[in-house]
Steps between C-alpha positions, in 0.01 A plus 500: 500500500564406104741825488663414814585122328547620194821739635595150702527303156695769304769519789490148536577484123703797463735346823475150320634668161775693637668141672478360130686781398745493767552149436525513165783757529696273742460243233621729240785524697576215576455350143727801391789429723546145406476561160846715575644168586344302173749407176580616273592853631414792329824709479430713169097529590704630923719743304144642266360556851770659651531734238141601498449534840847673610699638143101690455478602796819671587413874362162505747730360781770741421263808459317428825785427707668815389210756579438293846843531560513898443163548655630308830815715458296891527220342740797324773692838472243738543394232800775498656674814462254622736661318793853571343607150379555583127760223495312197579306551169692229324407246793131586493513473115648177464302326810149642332586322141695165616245404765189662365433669202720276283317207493182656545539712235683244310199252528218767387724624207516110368166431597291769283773425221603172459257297764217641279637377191564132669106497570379650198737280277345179704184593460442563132688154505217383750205622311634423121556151659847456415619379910208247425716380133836474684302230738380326199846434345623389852683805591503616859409863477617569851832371380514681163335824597504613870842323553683719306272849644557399871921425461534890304287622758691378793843626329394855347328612757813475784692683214272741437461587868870565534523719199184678623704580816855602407290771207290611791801544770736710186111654490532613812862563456411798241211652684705485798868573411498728179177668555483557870857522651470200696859368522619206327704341741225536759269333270698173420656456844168515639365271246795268626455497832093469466442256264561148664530132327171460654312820316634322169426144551076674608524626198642199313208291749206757342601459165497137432185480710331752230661355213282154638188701556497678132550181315280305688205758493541667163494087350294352708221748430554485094598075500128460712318707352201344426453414807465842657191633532336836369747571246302531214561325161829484174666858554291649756593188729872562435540846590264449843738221603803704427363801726416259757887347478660846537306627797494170696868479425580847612288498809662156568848629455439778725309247748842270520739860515329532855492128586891451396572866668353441816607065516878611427605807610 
């Protein structure tokens, strides 16, 4: 009977701790987006950001996006040259990276990159109580750190989704076109007549809904993290909280790819 109520009070308490957490991540966020709105605004500290988060990330972007793009290329031909429709390559191509794989891919590339650095950077800043100094001399750290994080996000990661697809599609344009025969006016006229405003503006949808769900995550978890539990102690603590950011911000991006998919197709 004591095991059977002692397995009652640790899911009572485990349930009880994971609402804290929630809520404490819809106050983070919450706290984060009015500090957007808050004077003075941080133009130089928005610029930093952008810069870190999109300038840094462009070569991973532009490397993944080109070998997706090739590898979609030789897998859609070999696909579909077996029914004998060689020329709709280009549509299949471009429809795979502007409503799926772009963001997707997009999101995951930023995430292990730059949404790791965001929570590790916030964390050491957590620990070596320098968040808890900025309160003492009056200064709103939602304001003067997360502000400036959440605005790069939410404009690098659009951009970076739209590079990642046109170096994917002239991917596939390679594979497809100068390797395999396929020909090129098939390819971009079917591309044309495939691709509607609707494909784009998914994507567009998918990519500002990640952007949100990186910077809110990868912060949140570094800004609060003394008040997450089992994550250890100074370093150790750090680098447990920025594992836990990545994977729950992957598995949430790939959650909300399914969610937007099915909602608004």
């Amino acid at each position: 009977m004591q095991i059977v109520l002692k397995q009652i009070e640790i899911l009572g308490r485990n349930t009880l701790y994971y609402f804290y957490d929630l809520g404490g991540m819809g106050l983070f966020l919450l706290q984060s987006l009015s500090g957007i709105f808050r004077a003075p605004f941080r133009f130089r500290a928005l610029l930093k950001e952008i810069k870190v988060i999109g300038a840094h990330s462009f070569v991973v972007i532009f490397f993944t996006a080109a070998f997706t793009g090739m590898v979609l290329g030789v897998q859609g031909y070999y696909t579909l040259s077996k029914v004998g429709s060689e020329g709709a390559l280009g549509s299949a191509v471009a429809l795979s990276l502007i409503r799926e794989l772009g963001p997707v891919l997009t999101a995951l590339m930023v995430t292990g990159r730059a949404g790791s650095a965001m929570c590790a950077e916030l964390g050491i800043m957590r620990i070596s109580q320098q968040i808890d100094a900025l309160e003492c001399m009056a200064i709103n750290p939602y304001r003067f750190l997360i502000a400036p994080k959440f605005l790069a996000t939410l404009v690098a990661v659009p951009l970076l989704t739209l590079l990642f697809n046109v170096v994917g599609i002239y991917g596939g344009y390679l594979t497809g076109v100068k390797l395999l025969g396929v020909n090129p006016g098939a390819f971009f006229s079917g591309m044309e007549q495939s691709v509607l405003n609707k494909d784009i503006n998914l994507g567009i949808i998918k990519s500002f809904v990640f952007a949100v769900i990186i910077v809110w995550i990868c912060t949140g978890r570094g800004f609060l993290l003394l008040k997450i539990r089992s994550t250890g102690f100074g370093a150790e603590s750090v680098s447990r909280v920025t594992t836990q950011a990545v994977v729950l911000s992957s598995i949430t991006v790939l959650l909300w790819d399914y969610l937007l998919t099915a909602m608004l197709l």
